[in-house]
C-alpha positions as CSV (number, residue, x, y, z in Angstrom):
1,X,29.8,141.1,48.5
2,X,29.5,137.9,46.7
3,X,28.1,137.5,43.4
4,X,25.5,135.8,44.4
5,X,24.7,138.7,46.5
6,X,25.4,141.0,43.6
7,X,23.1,139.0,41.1
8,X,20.3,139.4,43.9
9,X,20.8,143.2,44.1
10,X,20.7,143.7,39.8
11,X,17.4,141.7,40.1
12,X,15.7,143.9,43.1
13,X,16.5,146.6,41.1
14,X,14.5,145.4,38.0
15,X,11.4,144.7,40.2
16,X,11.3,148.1,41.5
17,X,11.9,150.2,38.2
18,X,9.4,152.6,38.4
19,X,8.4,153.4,41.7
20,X,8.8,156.6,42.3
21,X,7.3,156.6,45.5
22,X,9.9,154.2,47.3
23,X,7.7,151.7,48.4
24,X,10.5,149.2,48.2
25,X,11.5,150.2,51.5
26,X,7.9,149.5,52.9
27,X,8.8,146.4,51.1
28,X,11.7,145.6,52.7
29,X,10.6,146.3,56.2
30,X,7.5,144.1,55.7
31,X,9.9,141.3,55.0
32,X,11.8,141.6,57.6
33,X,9.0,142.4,59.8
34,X,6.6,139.3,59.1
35,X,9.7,136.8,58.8
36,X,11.2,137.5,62.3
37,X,7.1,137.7,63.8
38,X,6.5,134.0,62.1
39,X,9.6,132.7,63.9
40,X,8.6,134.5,67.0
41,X,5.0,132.7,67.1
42,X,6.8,129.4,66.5
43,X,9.3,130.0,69.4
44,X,6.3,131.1,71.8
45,X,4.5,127.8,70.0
46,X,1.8,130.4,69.1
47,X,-0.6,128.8,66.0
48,X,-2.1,130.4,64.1
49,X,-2.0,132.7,60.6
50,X,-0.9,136.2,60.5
51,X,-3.1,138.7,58.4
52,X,-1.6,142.3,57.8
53,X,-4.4,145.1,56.4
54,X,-2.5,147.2,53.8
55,X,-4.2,150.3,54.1
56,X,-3.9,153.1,51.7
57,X,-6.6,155.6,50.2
58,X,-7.4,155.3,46.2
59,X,-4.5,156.2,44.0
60,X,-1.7,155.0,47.0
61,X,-0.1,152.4,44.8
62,X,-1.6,149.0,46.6
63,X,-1.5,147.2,43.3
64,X,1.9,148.2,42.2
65,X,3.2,147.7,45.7
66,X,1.7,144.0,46.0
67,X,2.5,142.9,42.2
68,X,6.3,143.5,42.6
69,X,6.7,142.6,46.7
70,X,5.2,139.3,45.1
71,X,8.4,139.1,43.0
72,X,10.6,139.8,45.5
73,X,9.2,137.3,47.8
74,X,9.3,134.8,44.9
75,X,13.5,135.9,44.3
76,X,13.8,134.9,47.7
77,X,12.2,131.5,47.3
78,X,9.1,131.7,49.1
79,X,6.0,130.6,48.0
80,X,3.6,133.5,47.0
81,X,-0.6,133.2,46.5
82,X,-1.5,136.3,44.5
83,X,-5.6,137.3,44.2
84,X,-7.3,140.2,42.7
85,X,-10.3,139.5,44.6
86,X,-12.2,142.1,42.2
87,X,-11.6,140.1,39.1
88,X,-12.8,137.0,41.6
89,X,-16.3,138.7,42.6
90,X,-17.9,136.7,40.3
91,X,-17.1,133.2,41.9
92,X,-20.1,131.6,44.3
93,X,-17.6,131.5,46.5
94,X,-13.9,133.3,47.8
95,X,-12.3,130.1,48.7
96,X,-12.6,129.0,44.9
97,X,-10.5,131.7,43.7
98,X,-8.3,131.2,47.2
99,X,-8.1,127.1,46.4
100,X,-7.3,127.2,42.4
101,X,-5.1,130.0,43.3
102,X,-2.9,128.1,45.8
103,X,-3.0,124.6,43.3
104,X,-1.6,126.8,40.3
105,X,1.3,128.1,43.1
106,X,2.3,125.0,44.3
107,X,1.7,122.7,41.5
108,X,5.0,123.7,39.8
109,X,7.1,122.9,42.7
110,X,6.1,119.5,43.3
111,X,6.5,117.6,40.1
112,X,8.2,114.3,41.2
113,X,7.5,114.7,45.2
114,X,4.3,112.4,45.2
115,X,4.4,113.4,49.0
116,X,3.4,116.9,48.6
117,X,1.4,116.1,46.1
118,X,-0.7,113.8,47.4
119,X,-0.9,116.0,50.4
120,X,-2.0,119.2,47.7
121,X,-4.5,116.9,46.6
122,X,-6.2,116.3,50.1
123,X,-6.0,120.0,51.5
124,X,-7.9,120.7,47.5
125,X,-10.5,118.3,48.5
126,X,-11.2,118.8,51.5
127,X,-11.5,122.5,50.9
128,X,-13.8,121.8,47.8
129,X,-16.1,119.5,50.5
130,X,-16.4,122.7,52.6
131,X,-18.1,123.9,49.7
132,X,-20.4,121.7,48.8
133,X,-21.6,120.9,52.2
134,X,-21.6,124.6,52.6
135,X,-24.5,124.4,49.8
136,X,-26.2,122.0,51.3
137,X,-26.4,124.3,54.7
138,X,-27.6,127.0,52.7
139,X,-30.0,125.0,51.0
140,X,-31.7,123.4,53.8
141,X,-31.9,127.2,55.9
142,X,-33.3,129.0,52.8
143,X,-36.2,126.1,52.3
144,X,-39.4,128.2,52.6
145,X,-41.6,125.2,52.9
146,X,-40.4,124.3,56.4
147,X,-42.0,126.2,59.7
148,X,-41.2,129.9,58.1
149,X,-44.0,129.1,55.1
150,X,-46.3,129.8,57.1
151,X,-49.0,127.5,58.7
152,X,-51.7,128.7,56.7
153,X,-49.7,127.3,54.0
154,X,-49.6,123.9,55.5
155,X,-53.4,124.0,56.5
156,X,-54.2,124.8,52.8
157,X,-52.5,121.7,51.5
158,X,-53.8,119.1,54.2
159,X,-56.5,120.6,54.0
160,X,-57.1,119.7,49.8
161,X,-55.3,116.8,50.5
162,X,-58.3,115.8,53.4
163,X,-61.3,117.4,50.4
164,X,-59.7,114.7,47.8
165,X,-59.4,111.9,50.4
166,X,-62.9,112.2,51.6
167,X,-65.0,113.8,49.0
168,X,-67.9,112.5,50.9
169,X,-67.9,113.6,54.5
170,X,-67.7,116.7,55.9
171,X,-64.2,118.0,56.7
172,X,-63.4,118.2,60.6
173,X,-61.5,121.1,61.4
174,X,-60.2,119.9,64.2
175,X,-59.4,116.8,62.2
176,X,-57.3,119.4,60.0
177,X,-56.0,121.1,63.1
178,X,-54.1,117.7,64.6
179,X,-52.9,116.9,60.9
180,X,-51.3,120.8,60.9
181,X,-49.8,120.4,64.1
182,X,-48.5,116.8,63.3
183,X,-46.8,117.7,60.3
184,X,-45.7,120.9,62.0
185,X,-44.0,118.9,64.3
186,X,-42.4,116.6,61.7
187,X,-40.9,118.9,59.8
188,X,-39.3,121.2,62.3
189,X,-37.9,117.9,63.6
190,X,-36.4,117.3,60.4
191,X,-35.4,120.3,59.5
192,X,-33.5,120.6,63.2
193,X,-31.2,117.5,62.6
194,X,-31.0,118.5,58.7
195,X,-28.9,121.7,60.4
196,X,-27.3,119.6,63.1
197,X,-25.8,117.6,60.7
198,X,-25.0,120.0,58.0
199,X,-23.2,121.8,60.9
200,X,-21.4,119.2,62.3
201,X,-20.2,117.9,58.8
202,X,-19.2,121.5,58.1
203,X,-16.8,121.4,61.2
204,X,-15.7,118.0,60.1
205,X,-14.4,119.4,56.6
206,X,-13.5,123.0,57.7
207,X,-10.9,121.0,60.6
208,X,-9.6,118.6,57.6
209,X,-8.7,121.3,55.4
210,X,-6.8,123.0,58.4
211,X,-4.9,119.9,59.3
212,X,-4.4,119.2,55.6
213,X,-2.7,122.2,55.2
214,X,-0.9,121.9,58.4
215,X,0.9,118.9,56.9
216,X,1.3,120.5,53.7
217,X,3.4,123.5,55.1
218,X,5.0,120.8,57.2
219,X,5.9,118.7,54.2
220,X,7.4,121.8,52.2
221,X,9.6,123.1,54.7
222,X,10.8,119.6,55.5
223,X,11.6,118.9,51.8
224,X,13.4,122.3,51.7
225,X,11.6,122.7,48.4
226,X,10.8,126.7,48.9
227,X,11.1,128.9,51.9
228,X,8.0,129.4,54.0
229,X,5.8,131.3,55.3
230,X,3.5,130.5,52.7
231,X,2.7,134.6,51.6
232,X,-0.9,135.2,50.3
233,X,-1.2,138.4,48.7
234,X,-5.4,139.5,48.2
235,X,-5.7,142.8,46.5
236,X,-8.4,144.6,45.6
237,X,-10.6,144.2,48.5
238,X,-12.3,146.6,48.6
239,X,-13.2,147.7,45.0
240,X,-15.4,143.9,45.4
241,X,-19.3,143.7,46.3
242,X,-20.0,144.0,49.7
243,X,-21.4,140.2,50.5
244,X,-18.2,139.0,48.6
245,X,-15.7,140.9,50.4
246,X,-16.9,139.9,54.0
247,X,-17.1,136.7,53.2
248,X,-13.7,136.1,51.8
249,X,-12.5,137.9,55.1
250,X,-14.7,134.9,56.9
251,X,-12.6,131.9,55.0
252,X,-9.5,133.9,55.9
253,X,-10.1,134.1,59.5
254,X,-12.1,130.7,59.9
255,X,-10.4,128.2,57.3
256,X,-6.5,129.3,57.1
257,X,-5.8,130.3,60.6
258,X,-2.7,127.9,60.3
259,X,1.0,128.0,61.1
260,X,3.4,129.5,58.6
261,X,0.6,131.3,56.7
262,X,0.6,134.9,56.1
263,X,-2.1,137.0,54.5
264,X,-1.5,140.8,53.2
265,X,-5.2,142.3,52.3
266,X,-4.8,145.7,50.2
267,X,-7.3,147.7,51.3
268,X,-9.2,151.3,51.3
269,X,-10.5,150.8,54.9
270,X,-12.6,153.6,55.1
271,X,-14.3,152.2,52.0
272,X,-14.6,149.0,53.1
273,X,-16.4,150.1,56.1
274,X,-19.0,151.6,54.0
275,X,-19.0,148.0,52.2
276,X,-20.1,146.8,55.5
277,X,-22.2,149.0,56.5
278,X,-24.4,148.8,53.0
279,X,-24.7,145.1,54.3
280,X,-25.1,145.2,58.0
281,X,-26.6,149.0,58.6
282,X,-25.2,152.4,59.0
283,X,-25.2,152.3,62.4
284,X,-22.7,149.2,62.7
285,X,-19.3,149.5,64.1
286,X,-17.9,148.6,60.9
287,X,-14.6,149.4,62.0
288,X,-14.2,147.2,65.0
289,X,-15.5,144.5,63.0
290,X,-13.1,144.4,60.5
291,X,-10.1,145.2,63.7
292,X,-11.4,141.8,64.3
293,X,-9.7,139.8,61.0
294,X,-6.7,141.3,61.0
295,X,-3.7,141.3,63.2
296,X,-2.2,144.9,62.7
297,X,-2.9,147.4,59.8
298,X,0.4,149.1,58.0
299,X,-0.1,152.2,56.6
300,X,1.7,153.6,53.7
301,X,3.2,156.4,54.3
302,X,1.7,159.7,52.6
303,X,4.4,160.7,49.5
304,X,5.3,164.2,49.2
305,X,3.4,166.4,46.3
306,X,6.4,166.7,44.3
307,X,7.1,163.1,45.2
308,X,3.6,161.8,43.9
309,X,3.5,164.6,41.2
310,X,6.6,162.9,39.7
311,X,5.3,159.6,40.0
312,X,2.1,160.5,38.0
313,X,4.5,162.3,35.7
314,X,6.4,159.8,34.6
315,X,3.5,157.2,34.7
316,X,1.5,159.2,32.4
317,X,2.9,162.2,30.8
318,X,6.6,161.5,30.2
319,X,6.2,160.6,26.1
320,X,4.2,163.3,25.7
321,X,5.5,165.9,23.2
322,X,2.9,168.5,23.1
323,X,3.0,170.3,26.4
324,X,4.5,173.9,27.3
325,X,5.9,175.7,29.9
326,X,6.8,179.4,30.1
327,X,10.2,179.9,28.9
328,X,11.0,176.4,27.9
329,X,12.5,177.0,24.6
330,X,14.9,179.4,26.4
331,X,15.9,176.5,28.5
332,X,18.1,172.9,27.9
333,X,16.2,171.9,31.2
334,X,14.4,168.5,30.0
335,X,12.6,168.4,32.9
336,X,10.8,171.9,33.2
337,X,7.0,170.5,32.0
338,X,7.4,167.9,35.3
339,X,9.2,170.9,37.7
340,X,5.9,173.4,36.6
341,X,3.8,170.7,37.4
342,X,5.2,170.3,40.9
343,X,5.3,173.8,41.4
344,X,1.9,174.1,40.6
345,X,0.2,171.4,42.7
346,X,2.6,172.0,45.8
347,X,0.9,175.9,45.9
348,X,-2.3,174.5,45.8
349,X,-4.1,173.1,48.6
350,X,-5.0,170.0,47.3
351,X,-5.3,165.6,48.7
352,X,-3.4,163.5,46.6
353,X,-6.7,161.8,45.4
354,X,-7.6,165.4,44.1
355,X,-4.1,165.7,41.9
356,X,-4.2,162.3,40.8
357,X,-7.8,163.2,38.8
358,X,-6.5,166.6,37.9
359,X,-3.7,164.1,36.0
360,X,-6.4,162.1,34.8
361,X,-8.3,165.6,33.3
362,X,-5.2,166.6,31.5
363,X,-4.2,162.9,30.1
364,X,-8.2,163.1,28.7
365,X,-7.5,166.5,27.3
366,X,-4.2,165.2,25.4
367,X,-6.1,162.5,24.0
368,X,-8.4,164.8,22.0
369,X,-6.1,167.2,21.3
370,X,-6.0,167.9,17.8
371,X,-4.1,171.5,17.4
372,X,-1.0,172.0,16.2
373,X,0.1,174.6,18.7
374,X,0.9,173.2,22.0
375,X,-1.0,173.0,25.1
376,X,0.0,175.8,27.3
377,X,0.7,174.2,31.1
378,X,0.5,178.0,32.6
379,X,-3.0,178.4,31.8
380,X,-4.6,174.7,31.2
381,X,-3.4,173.0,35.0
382,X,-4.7,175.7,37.1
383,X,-8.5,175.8,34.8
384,X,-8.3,171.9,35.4
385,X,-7.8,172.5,39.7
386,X,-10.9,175.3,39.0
387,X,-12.3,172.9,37.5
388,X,-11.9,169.8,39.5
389,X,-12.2,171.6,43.0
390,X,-16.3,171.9,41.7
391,X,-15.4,175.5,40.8
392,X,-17.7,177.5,38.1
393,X,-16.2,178.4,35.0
394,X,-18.6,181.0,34.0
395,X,-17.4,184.6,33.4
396,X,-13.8,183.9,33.4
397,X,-12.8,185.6,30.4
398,X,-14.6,189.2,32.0
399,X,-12.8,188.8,35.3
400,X,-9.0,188.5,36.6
401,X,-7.9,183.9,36.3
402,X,-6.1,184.5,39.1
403,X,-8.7,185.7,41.6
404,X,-11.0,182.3,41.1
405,X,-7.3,180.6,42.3
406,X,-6.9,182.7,45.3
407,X,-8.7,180.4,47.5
408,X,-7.5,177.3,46.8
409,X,-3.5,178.6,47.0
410,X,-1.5,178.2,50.1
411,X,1.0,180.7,51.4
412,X,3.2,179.8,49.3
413,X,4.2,181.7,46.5
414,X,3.6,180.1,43.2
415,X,6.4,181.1,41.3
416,X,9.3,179.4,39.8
417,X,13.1,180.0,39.5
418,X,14.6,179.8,35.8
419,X,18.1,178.8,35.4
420,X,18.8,179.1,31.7
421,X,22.4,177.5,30.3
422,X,24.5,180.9,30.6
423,X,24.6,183.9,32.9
424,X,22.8,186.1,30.2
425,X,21.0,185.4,26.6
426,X,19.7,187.8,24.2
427,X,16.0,187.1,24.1
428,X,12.6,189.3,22.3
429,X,14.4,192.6,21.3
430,X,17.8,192.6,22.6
431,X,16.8,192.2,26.0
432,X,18.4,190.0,28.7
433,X,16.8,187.0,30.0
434,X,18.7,187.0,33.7
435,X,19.6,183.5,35.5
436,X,17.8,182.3,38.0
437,X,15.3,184.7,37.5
438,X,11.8,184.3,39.8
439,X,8.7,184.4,37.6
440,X,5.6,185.1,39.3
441,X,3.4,182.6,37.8
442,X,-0.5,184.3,38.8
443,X,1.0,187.6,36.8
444,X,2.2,185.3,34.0
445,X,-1.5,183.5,33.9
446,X,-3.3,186.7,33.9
447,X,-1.4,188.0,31.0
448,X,-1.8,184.8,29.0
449,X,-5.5,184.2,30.0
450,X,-6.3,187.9,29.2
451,X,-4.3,187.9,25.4
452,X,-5.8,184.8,24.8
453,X,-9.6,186.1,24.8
454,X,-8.9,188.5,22.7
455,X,-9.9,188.3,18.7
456,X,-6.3,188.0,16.7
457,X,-7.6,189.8,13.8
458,X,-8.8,192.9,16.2
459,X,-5.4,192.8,18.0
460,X,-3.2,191.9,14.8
461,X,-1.2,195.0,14.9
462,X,-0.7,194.6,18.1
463,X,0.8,191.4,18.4
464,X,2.7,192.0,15.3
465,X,4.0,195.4,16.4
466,X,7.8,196.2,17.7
467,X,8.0,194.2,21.1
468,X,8.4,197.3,23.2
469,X,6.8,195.2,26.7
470,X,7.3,196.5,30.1
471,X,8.4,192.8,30.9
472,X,10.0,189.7,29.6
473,X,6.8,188.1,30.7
474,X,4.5,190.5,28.4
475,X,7.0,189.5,25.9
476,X,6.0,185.8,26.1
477,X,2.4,185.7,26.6
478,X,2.8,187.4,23.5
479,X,5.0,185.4,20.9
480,X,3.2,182.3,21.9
481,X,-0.2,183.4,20.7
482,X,1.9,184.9,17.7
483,X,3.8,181.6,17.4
484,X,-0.6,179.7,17.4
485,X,-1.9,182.3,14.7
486,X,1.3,181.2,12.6
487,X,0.2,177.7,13.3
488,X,-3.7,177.3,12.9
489,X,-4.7,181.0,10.9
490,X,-4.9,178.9,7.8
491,X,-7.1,175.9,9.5
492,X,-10.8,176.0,8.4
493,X,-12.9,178.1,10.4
494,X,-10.3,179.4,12.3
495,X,-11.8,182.4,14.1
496,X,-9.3,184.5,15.7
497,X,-9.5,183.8,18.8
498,X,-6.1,181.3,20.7
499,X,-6.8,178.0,21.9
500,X,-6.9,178.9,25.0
501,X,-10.1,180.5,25.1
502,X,-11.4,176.9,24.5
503,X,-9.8,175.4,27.2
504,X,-12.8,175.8,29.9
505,X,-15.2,173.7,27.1
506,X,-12.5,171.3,26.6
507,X,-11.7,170.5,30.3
508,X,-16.1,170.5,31.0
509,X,-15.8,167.9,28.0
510,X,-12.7,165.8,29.4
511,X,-14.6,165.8,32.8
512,X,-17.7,163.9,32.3
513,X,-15.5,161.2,32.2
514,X,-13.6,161.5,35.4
515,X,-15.3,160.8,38.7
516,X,-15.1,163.4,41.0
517,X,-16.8,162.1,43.8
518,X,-15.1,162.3,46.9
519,X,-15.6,159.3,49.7
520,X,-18.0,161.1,52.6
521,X,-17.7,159.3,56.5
């Protein structure tokens, strides 16, 4: 490998720190993919752009997929147009954004090649005169004084007009009738060849700016300047206002269907149908309309739960210090608050969407926490899924956690296997704590969620009494709600009862800022 090669690999690997989801091998095939299909078209002296749909639901990683294939196209030397088209929405217009986008790319590489910039120049103006004769379309179709006022209008104002010009006589109706139909006639003639020309200059300008940037493409692969395709990268589609979103699909289709152009359009597409339809009626076949902009859709592939859980994890949760999981101070495992996570969510039957704002519930919850003793994974996740899934949280302290959860598990048992450092370890009252042992984590919830509603003060000599448990899991629900009294007892208006009889009005609190909607067909 040469070290050119070698530089190139240490640099890929910088773009794609962080993705835990492995979307630089959707990356890599795109490349390939759209590089060898350009060359193909030229070879079959096919014209014409080539417009890819990125489709992926909310939460699928367009935007970090798109921000860092942008780099990696840019490593490679090609020239790369990126859009948020939501932070756009506000422009009159999609081909402003698309137009100042493209100068700020392409400026850079032609300082001193008055060639290409001259020819940057012309493709800018003439796509700035599609605009403005674009206005003038719109204005002379939305004038209201033309055949649409009405002629009742028009007879009203020849008619004053005849009152003041003859004061004296006796106004003729039919006099007033010929005059209407006159200018009637007048002005629908005018208006007529007002849209006949607007039209025609419309096609004039749209055809310039194509050939413009024909030549410009031209231009920068003769010059060897950058590598083309020239890659436009739109995200955010479908997050924008209806009216703005089909239109920029429009310019794309209309004004940059040119060789060695290639658009990627991140998308939701089920929610961009809806978009469409809030414009154009439920009953339109949103979907075959939009099949109509694009030359294929890719898909990202779904990630695995314990694949996306870990992505979320180490997005959002992996600097935070005050989370527990059973056992984990018997433990030199540094991962076991992201392995209980992904044991949790892979035995519940939940959409990626859904664990994405059950993440969301428990970052809120961090952020108000305020308690010295720790927030207890075992008994806080499955309460958020309760809580998240629309479930009720009434009555749960008089009635078994567990049973509220049986509905939403799958087969699967959700239990975990602990491997602690050596075979054996003395742990609560000389008792062994064996490897590998499989906790059963609905017995260990029910035992937490139970001691937890309990008044410390009523139980004291309970809790504080010889540890003479059945189980090494009685043992720990116990020590940590004897590890919180040690903790908060002394905090003001502390009133004997854990922390984690809170939890259901602390998630209720953390949710009203979470939408929990879910997207309906």
């Amino acid at each position: 490998m040469t070290e050119e090669l070698i530089i190139r690999k240490e640099k890929l690997k910088e773009i794609w720190i962080g993705d835990h989801l492995e979307r630089w091998k959707d990356a890599d095939f795109l490349f390939r993919f759209l590089t060898e299909r350009m060359k193909e078209r030229t070879n079959e002296k096919r014209s014409g752009s080539y417009v890819i749909n990125l489709d992926a639901k909310w939460g699928g990683g367009k935007t970090f997929f798109l921000e860092r294939f942008a780099e990696q196209l840019r490593l490679d030397n090609h020239l790369v147009v990126y859009i948020n088209a939501w932070e756009d929405d506000h422009a009159e217009d999609p081909l402003i954004p698309i137009i100042a986008e493209i100068n700020n790319t392409l400026c850079p590489y032609f300082k001193g090649k008055r060639k290409l910039q001259n020819l940057l120049n012309v493709t800018k103006k003439s796509g700035l005169q599609i605009l403005t004769t674009g206005l003038k379309h719109a204005a002379i179709t939305g004038s209201k004084k033309v055949v649409g006022g009405g002629l009742s209008e028009i007879t009203e104002l020849i008619s004053d007009s005849v009152e003041q010009d003859s004061t004296e006589q006796v106004v003729d109706e039919a006099s007033i009738e010929k005059a209407v139909s006159e200018t009637v006639e007048k002005l629908t003639n005018k208006h007529a060849e007002d849209l006949l020309r607007s039209f025609l200059k419309t096609k004039e300008v749209t055809t310039k700016f194509r050939k413009s940037l024909t030549k410009l493409l031209i231009g920068i692969e003769e010059n060897k300047t950058v590598n083309i395709p020239l890659f436009v990268l739109v995200d955010e589609l479908d997050r924008c206002r209806p009216t703005y979103a089909i239109e920029l699909l429009e310019r794309v289709k209309h004004l940059f269907n040119v060789d060695n152009v290639v658009f990627i359009l991140a998308t939701d597409t089920d929610q961009l149908q809806h978009s469409i339809k809030a414009v154009y009626g439920s009953e339109f076949d949103a979907k075959r309309y939009l099949n109509r902009f694009f030359d294929r859709p890719y898909v990202f592939e779904s990630p695995e739960i314990s694949q996306f859980v870990e992505h979320l994890y180490k997005l959002h949760l992996s600097d935070v210090n005050n989370l527990s999981s059973p056992f984990e101070e018997f433990t030199d495992d540094d991962q076991l608050d992201l392995k209980f996570l992904q044991c949790t969510f892979n035995a519940f039957l939940l959409e990626l969407r859904d664990i994405e704002q059950c993440f969301e519930l428990l970052r809120n919850v961090i952020t108000v926490w305020r308690n010295s003793a720790k927030i207890e994974l075992i008994v806080m996740v499955p309460l958020i899924i309760l809580y998240q899934q629309k479930r009720t949280f009434n009555q749960l302290a008089s009635q078994s956690l567990p049973s509220h959860l049986k509905e939403l598990r799958s087969e699967n048992a959700w239990s975990f296997i602990y491997k602690l450092p050596s075979p054996k370890q003395e742990l609560f009252n000389n008792k062994s704590f064996k490897s590998n042992k499989n906790i059963e984590f609905s017995g260990l919830l029910n035992l937490v969620w139970n001691n937890g509603n309990k008044n410390f003060f009523d139980t004291k000599a309970e809790f504080y009494g010889p540890s003479n448990f059945p189980s090494i899991e009685d043992q720990w629900s116990i020590k940590i709600l004897n590890d919180e009294f040690n903790l908060e007892h002394y905090s003001h208006n502390y009133s004997g009862l854990s922390k984690i009889a809170q939890y259901p009005r602390l998630i209720s609190s953390a949710g009203q800022l979470v939408d929990l909607s879910r997207d309906e067909d």
